[in-house]
mmJSON file of the N, C-alpha and C atoms, coordinates in Angstrom:
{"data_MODEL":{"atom_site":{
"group_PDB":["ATOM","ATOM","ATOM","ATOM","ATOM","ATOM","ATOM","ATOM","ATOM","ATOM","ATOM","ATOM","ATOM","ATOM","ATOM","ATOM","ATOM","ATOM","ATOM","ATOM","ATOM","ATOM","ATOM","ATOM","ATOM","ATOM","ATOM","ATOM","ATOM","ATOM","ATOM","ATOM","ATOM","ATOM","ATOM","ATOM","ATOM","ATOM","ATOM","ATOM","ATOM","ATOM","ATOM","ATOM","ATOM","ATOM","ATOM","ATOM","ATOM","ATOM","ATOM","ATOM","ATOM","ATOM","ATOM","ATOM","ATOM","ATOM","ATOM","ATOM","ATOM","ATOM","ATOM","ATOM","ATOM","ATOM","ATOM","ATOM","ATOM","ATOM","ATOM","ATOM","ATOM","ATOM","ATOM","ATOM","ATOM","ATOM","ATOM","ATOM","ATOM","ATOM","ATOM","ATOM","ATOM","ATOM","ATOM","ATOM","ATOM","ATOM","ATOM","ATOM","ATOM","ATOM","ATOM","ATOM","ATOM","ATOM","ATOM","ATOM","ATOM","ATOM","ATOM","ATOM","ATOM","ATOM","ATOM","ATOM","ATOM","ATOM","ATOM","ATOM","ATOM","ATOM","ATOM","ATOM","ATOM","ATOM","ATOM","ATOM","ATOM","ATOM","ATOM","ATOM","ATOM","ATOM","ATOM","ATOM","ATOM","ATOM","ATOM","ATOM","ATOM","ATOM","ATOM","ATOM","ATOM","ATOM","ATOM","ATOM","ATOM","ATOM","ATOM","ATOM","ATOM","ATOM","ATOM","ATOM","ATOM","ATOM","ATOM","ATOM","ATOM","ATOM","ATOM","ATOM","ATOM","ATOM","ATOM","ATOM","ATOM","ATOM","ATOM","ATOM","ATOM","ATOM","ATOM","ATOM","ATOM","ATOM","ATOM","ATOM","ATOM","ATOM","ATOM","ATOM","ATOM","ATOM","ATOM","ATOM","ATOM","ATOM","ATOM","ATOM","ATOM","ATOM","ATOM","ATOM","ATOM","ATOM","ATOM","ATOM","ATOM","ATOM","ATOM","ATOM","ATOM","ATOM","ATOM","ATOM","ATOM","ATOM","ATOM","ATOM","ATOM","ATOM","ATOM","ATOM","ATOM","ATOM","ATOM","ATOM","ATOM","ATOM","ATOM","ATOM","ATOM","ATOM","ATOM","ATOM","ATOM","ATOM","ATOM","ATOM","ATOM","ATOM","ATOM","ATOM"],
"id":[1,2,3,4,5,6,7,8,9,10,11,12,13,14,15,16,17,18,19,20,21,22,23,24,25,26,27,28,29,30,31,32,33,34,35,36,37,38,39,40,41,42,43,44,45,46,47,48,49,50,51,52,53,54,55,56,57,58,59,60,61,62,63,64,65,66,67,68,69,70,71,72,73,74,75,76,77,78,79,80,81,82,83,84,85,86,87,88,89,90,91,92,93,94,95,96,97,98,99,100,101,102,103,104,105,106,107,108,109,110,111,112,113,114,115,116,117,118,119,120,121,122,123,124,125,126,127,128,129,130,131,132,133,134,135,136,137,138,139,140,141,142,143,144,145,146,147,148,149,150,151,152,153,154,155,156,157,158,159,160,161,162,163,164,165,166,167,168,169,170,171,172,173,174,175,176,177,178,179,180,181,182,183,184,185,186,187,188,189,190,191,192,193,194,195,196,197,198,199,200,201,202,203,204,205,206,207,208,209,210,211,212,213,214,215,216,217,218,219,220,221,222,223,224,225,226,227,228],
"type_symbol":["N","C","C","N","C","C","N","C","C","N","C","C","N","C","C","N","C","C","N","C","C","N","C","C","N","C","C","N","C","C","N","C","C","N","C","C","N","C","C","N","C","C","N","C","C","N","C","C","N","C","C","N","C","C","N","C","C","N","C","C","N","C","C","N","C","C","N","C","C","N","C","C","N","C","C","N","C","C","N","C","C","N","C","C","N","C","C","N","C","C","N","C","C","N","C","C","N","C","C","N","C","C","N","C","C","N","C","C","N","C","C","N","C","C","N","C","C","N","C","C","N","C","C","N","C","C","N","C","C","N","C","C","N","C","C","N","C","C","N","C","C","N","C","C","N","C","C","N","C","C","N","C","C","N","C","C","N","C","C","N","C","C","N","C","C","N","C","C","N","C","C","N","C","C","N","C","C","N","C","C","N","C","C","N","C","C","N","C","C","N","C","C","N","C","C","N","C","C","N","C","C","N","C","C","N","C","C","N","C","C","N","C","C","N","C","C","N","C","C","N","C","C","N","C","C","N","C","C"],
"label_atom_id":["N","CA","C","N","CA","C","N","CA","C","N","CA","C","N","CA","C","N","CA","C","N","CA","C","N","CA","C","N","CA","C","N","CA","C","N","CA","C","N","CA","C","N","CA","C","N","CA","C","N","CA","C","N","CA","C","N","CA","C","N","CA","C","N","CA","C","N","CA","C","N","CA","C","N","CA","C","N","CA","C","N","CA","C","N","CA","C","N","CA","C","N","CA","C","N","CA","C","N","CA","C","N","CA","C","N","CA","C","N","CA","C","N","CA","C","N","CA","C","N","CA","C","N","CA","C","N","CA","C","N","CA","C","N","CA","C","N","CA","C","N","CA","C","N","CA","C","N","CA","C","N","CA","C","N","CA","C","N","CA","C","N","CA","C","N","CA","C","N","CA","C","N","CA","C","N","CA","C","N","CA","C","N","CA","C","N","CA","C","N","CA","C","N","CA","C","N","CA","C","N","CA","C","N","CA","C","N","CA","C","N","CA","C","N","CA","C","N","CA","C","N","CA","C","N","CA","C","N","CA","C","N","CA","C","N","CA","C","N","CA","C","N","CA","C","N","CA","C","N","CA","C","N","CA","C","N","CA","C","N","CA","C","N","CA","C"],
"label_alt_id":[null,null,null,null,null,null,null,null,null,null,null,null,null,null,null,null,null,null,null,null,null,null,null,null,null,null,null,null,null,null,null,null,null,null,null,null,null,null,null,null,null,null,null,null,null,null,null,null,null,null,null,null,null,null,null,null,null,null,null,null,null,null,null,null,null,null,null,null,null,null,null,null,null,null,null,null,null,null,null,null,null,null,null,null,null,null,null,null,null,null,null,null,null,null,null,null,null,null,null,null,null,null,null,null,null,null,null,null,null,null,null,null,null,null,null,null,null,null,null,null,null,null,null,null,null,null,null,null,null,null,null,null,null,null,null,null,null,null,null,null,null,null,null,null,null,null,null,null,null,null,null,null,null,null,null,null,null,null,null,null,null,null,null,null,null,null,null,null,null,null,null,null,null,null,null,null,null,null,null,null,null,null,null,null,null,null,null,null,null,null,null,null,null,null,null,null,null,null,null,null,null,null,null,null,null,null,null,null,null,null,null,null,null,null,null,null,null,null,null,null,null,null,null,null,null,null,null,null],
"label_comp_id":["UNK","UNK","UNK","UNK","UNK","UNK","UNK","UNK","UNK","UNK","UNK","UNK","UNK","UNK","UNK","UNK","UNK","UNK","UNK","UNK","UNK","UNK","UNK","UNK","UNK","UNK","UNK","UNK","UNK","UNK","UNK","UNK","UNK","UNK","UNK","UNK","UNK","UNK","UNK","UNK","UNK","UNK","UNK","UNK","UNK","UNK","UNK","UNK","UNK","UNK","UNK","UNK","UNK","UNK","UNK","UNK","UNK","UNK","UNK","UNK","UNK","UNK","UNK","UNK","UNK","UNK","UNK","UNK","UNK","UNK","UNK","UNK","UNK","UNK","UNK","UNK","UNK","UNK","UNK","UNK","UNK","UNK","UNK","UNK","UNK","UNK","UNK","UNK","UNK","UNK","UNK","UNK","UNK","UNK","UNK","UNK","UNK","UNK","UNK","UNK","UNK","UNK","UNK","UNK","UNK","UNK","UNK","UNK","UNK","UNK","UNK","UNK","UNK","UNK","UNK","UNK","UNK","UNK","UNK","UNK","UNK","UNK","UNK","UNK","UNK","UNK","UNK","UNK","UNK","UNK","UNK","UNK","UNK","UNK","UNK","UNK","UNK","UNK","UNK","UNK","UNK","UNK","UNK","UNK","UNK","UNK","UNK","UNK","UNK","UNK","UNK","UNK","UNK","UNK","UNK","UNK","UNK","UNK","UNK","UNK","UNK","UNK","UNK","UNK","UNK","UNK","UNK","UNK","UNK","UNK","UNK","UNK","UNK","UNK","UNK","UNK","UNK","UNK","UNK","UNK","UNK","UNK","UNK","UNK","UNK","UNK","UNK","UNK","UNK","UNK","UNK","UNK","UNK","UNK","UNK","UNK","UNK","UNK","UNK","UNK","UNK","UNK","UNK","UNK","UNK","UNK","UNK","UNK","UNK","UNK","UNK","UNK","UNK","UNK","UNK","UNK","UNK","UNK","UNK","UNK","UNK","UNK","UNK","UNK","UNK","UNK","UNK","UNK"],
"label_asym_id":["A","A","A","A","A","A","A","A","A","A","A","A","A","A","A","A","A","A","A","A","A","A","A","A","A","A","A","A","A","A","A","A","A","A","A","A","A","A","A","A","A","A","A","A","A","A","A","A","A","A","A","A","A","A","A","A","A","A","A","A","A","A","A","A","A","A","A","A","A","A","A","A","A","A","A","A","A","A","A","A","A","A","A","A","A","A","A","A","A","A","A","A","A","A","A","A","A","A","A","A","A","A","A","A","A","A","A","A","A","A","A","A","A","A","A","A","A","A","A","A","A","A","A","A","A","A","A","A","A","A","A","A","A","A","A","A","A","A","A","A","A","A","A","A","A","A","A","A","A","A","A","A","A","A","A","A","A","A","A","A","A","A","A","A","A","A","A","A","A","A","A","A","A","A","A","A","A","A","A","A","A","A","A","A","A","A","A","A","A","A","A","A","A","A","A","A","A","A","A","A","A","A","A","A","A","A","A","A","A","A","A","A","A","A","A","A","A","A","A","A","A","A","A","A","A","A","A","A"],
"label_entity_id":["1","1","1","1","1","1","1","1","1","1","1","1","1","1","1","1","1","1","1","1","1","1","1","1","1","1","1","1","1","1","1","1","1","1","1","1","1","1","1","1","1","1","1","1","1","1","1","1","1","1","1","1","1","1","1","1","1","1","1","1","1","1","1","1","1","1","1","1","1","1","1","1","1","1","1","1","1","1","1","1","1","1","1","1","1","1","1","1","1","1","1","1","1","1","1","1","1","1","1","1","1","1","1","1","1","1","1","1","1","1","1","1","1","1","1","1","1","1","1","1","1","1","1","1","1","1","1","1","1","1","1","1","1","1","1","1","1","1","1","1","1","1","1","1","1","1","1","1","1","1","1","1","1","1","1","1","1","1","1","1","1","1","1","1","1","1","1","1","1","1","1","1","1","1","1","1","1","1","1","1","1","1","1","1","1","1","1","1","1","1","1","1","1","1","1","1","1","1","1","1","1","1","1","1","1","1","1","1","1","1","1","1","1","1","1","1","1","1","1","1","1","1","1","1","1","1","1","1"],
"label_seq_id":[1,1,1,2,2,2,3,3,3,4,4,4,5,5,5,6,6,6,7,7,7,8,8,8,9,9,9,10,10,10,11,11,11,12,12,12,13,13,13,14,14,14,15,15,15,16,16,16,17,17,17,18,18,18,19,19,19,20,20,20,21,21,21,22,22,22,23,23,23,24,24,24,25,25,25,26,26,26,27,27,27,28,28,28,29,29,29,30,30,30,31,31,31,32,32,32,33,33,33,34,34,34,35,35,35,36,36,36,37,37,37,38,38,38,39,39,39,40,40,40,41,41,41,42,42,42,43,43,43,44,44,44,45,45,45,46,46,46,47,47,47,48,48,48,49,49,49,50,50,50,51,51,51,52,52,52,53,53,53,54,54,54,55,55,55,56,56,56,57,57,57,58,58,58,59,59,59,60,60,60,61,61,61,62,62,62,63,63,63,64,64,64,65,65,65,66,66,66,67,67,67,68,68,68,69,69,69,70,70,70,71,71,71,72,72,72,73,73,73,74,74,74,75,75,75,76,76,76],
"pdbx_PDB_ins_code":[null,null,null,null,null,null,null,null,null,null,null,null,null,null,null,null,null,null,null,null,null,null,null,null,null,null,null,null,null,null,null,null,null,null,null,null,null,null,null,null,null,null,null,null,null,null,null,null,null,null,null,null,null,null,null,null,null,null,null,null,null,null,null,null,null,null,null,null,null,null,null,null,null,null,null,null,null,null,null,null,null,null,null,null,null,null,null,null,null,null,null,null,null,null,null,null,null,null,null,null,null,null,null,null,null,null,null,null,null,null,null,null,null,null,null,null,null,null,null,null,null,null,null,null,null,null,null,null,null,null,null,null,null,null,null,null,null,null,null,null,null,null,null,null,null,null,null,null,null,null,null,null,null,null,null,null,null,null,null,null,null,null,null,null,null,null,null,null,null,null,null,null,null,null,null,null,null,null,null,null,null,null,null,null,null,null,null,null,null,null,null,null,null,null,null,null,null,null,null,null,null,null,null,null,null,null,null,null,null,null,null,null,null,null,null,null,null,null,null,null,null,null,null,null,null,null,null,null],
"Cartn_x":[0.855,0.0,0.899,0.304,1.485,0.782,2.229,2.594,1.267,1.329,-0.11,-1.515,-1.599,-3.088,-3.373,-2.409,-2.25,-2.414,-1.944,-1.876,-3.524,-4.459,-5.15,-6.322,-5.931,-7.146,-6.938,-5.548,-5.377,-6.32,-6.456,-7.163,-8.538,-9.284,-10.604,-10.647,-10.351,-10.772,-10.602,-9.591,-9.774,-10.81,-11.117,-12.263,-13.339,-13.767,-14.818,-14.767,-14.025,-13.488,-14.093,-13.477,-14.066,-15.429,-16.351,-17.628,-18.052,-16.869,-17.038,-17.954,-18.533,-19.349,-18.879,-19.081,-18.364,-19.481,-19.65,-20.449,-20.452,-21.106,-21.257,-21.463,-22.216,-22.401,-21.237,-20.499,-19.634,-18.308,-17.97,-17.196,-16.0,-16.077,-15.616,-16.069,-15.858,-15.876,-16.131,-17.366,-18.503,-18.529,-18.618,-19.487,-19.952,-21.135,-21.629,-21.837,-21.286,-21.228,-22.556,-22.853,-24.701,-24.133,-24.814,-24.909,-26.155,-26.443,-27.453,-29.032,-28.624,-29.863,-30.406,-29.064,-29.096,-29.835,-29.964,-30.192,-29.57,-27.548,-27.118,-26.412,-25.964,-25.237,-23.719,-22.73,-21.684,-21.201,-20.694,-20.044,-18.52,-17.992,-16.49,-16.461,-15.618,-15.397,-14.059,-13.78,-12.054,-12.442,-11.284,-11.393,-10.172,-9.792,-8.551,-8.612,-7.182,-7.597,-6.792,-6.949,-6.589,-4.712,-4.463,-2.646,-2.279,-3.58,-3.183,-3.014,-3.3,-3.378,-4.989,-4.628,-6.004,-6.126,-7.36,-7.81,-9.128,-9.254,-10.348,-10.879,-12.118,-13.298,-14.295,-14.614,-15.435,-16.307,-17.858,-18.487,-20.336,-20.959,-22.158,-23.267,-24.193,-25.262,-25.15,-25.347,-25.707,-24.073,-23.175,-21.957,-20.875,-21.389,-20.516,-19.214,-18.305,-17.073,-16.252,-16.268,-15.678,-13.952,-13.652,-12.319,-11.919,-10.507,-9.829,-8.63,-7.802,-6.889,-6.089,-5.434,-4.55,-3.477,-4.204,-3.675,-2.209,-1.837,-1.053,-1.712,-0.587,-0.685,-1.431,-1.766,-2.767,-3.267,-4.344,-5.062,-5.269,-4.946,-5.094,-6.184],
"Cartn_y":[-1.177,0.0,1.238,2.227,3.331,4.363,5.047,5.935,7.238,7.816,8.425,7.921,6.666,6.124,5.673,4.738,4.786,5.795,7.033,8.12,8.745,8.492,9.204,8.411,6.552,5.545,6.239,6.484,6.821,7.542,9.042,10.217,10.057,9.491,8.945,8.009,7.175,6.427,7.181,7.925,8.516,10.016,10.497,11.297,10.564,9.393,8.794,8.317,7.866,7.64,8.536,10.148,11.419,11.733,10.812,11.79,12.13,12.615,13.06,12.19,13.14,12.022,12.834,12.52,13.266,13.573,14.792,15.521,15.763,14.66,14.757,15.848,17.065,17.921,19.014,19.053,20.181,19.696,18.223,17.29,18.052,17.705,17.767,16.877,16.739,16.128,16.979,16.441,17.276,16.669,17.605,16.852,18.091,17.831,19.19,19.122,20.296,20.004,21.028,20.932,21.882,21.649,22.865,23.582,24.046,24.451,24.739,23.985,22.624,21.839,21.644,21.925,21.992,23.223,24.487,25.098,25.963,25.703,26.682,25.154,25.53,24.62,25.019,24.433,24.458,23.225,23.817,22.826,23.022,21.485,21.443,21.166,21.328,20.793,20.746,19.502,19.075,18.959,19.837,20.095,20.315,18.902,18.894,19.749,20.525,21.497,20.523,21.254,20.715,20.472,21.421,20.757,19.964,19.005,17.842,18.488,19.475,20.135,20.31,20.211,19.935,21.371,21.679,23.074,22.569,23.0,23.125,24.04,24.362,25.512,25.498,26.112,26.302,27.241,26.652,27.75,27.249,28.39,28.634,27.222,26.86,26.072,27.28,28.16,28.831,29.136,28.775,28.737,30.002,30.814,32.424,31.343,31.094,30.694,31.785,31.401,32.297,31.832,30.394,30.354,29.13,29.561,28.344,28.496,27.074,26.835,25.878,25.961,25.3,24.348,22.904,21.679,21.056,21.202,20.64,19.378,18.123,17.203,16.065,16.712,14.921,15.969,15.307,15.295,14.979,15.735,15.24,15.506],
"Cartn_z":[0.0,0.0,0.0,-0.886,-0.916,0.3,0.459,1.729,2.375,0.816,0.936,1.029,-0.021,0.417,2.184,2.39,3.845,4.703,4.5,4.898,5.273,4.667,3.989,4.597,4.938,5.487,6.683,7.438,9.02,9.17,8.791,8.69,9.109,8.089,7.731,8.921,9.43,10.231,11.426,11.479,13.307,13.213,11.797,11.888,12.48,11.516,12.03,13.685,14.019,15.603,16.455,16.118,16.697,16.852,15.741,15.635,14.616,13.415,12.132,11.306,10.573,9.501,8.194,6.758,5.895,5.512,4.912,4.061,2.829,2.277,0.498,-0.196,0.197,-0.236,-0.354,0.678,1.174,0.779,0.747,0.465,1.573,3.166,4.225,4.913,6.062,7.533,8.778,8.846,10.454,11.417,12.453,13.49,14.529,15.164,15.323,17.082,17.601,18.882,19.461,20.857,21.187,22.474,22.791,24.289,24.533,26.067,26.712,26.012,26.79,26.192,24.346,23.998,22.19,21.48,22.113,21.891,20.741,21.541,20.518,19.776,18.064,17.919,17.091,17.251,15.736,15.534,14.182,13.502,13.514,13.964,13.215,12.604,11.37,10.086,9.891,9.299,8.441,7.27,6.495,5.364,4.665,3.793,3.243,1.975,1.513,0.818,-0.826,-1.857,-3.437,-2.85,-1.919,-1.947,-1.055,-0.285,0.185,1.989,2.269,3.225,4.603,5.658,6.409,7.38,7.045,7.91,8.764,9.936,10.827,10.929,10.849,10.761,11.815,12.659,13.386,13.192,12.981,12.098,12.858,12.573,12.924,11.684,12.022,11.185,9.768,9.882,8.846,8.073,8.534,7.943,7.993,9.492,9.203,10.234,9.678,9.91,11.52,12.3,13.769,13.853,13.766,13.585,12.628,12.266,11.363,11.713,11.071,11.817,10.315,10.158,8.989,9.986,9.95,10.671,10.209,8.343,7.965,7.248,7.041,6.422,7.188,8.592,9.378,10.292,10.654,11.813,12.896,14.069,15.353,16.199],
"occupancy":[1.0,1.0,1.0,1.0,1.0,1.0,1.0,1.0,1.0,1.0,1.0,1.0,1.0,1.0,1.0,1.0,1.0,1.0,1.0,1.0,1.0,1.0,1.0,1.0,1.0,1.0,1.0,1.0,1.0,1.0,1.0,1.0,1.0,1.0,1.0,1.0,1.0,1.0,1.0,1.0,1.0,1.0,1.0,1.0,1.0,1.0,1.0,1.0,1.0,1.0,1.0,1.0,1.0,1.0,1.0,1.0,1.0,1.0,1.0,1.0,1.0,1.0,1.0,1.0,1.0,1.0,1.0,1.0,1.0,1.0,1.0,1.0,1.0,1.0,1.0,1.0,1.0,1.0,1.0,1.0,1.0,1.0,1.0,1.0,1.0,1.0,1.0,1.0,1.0,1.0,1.0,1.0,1.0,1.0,1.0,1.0,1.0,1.0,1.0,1.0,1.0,1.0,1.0,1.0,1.0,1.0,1.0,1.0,1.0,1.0,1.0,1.0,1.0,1.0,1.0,1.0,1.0,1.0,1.0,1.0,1.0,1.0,1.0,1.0,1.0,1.0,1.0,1.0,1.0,1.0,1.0,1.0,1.0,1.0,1.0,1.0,1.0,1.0,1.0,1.0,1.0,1.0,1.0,1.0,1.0,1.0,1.0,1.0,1.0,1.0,1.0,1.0,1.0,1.0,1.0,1.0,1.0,1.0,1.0,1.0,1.0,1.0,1.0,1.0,1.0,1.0,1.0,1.0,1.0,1.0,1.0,1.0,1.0,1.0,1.0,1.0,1.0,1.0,1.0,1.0,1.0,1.0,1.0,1.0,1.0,1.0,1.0,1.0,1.0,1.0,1.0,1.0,1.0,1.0,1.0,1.0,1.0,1.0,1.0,1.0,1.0,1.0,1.0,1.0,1.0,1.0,1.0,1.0,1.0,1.0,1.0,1.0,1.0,1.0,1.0,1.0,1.0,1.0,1.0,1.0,1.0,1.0,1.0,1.0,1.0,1.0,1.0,1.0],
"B_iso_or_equiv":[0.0,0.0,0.0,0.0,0.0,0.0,0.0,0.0,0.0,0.0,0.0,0.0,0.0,0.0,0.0,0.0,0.0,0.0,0.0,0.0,0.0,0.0,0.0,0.0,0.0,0.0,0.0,0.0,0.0,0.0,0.0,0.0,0.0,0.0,0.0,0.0,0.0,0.0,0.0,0.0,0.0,0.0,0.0,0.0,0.0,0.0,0.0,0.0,0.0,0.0,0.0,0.0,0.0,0.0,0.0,0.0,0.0,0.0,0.0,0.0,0.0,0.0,0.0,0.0,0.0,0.0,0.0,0.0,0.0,0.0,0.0,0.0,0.0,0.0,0.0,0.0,0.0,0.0,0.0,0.0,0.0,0.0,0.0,0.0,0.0,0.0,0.0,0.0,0.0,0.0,0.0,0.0,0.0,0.0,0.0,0.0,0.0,0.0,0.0,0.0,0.0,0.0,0.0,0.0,0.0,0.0,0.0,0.0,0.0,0.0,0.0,0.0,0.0,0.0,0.0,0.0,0.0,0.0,0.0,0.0,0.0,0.0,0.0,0.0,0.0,0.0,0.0,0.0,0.0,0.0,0.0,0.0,0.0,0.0,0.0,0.0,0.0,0.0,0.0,0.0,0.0,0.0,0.0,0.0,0.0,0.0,0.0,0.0,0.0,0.0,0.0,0.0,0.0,0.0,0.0,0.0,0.0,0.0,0.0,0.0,0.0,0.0,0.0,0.0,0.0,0.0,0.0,0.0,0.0,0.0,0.0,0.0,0.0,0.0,0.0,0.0,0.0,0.0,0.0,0.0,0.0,0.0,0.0,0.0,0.0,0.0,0.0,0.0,0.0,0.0,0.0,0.0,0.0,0.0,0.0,0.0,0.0,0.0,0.0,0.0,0.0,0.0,0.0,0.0,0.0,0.0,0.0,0.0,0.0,0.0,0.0,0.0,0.0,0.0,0.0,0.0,0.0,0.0,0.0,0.0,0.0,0.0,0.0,0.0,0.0,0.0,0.0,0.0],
"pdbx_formal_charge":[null,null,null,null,null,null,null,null,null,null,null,null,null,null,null,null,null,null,null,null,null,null,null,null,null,null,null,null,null,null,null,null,null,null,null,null,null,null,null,null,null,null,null,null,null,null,null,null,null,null,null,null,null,null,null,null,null,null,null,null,null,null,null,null,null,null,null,null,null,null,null,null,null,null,null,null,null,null,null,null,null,null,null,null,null,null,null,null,null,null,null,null,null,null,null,null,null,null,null,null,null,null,null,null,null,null,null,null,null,null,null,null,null,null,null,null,null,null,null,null,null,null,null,null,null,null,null,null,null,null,null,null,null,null,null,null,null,null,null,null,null,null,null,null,null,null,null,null,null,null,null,null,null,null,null,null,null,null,null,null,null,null,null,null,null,null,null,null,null,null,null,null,null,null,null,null,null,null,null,null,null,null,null,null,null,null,null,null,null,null,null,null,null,null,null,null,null,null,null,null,null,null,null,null,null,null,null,null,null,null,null,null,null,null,null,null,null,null,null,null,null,null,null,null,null,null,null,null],
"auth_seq_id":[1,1,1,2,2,2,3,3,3,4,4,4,5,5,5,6,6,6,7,7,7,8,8,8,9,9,9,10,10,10,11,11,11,12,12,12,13,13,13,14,14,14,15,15,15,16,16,16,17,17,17,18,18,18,19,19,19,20,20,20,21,21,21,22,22,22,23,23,23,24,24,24,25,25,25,26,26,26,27,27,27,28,28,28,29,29,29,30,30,30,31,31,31,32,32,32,33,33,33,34,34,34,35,35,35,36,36,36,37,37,37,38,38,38,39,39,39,40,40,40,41,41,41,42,42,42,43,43,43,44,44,44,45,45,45,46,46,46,47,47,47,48,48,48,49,49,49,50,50,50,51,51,51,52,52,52,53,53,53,54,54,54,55,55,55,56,56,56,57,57,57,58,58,58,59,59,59,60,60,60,61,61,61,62,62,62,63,63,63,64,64,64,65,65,65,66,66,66,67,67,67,68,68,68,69,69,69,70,70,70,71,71,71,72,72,72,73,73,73,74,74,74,75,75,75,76,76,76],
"auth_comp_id":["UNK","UNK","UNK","UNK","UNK","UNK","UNK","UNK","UNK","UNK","UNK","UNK","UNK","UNK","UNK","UNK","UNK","UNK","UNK","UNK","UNK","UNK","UNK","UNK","UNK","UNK","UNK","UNK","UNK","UNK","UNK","UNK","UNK","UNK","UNK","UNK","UNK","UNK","UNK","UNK","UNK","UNK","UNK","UNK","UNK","UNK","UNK","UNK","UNK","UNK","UNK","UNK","UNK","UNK","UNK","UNK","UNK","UNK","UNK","UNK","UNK","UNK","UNK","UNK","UNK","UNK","UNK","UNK","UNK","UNK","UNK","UNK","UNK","UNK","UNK","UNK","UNK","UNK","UNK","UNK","UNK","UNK","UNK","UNK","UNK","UNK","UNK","UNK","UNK","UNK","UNK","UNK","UNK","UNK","UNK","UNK","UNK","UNK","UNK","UNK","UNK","UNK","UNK","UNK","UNK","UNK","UNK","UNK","UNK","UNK","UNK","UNK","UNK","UNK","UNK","UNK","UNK","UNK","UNK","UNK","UNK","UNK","UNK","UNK","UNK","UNK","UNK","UNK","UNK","UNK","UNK","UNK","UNK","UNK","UNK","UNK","UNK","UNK","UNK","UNK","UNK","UNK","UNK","UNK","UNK","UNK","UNK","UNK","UNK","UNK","UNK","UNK","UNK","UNK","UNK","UNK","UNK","UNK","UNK","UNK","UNK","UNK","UNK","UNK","UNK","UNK","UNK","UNK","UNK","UNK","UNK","UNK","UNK","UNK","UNK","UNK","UNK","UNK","UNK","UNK","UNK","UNK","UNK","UNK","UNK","UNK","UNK","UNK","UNK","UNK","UNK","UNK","UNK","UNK","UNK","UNK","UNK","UNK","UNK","UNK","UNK","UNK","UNK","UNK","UNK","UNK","UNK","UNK","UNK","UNK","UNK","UNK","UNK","UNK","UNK","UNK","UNK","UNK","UNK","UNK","UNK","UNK","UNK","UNK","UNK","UNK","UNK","UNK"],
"auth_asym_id":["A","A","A","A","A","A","A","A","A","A","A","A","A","A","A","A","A","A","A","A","A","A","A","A","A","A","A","A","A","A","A","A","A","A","A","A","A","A","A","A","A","A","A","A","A","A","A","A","A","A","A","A","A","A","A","A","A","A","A","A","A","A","A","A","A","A","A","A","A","A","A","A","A","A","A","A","A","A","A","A","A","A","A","A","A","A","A","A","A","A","A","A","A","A","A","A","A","A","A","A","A","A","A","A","A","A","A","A","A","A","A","A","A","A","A","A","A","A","A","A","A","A","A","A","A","A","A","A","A","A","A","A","A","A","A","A","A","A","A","A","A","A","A","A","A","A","A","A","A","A","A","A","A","A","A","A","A","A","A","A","A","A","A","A","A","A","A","A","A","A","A","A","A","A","A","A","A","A","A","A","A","A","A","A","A","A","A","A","A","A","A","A","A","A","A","A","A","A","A","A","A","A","A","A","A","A","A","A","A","A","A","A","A","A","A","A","A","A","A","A","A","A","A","A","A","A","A","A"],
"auth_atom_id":["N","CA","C","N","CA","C","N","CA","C","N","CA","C","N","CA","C","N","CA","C","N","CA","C","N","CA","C","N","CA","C","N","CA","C","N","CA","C","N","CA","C","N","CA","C","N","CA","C","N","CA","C","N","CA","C","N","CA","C","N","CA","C","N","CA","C","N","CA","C","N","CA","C","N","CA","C","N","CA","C","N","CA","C","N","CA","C","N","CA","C","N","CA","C","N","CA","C","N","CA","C","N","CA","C","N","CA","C","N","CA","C","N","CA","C","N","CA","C","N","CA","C","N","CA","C","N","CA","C","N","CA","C","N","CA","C","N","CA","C","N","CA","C","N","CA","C","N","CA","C","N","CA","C","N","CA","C","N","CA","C","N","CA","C","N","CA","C","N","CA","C","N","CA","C","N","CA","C","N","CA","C","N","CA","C","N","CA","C","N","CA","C","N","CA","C","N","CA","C","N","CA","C","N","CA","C","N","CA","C","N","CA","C","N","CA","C","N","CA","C","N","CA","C","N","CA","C","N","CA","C","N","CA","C","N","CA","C","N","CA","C","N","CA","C","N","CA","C","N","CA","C","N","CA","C","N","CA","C","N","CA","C","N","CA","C"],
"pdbx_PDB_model_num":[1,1,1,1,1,1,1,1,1,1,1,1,1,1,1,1,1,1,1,1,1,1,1,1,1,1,1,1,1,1,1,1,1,1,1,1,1,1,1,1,1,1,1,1,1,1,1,1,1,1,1,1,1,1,1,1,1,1,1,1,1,1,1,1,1,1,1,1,1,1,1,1,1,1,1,1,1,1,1,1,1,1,1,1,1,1,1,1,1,1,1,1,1,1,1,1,1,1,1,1,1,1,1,1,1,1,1,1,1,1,1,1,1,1,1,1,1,1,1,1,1,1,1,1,1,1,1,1,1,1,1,1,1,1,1,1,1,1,1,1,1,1,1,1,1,1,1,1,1,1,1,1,1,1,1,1,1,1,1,1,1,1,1,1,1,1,1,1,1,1,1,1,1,1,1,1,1,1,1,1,1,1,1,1,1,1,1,1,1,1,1,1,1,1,1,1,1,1,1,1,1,1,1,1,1,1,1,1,1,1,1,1,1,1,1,1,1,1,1,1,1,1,1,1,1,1,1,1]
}}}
């Protein structure tokens, strides 16, 4: 198995591990955390970019983005 595909099952499986589910639409990785009785909610999102690169987004349901974070090549 080459270095990157391997690379790439790790990822995916410890998203899913976390919580993440992937989002076909957005073509990322969610998982949505709620407070005060689920009242309020957000989303995290991983989101590998076209240069093989992983950013985290923390963003409102309606999608106004509050922080990001450029992870690098894996995910922790």
């Amino acid at each position: 198995m080459d270095d990157a595909f391997a690379r790439e099952v790790t990822i995916r499986s410890l998203l899913k591990s976390k919580g993440y589910e992937f989002d076909q639409d957005n073509q990322w990785w969610v998982r949505e955390w709620t407070t005060n009785g689920g009242q309020e909610r957000v989303l995290e999102v991983a989101a590998k970019t076209d240069d093989g690169e992983w950013n985290k987004l923390m963003m409102t349901p309606d999608g106004f983005v509050f922080s990001a974070e450029t992870i690098g090549e894996g995910i922790d």
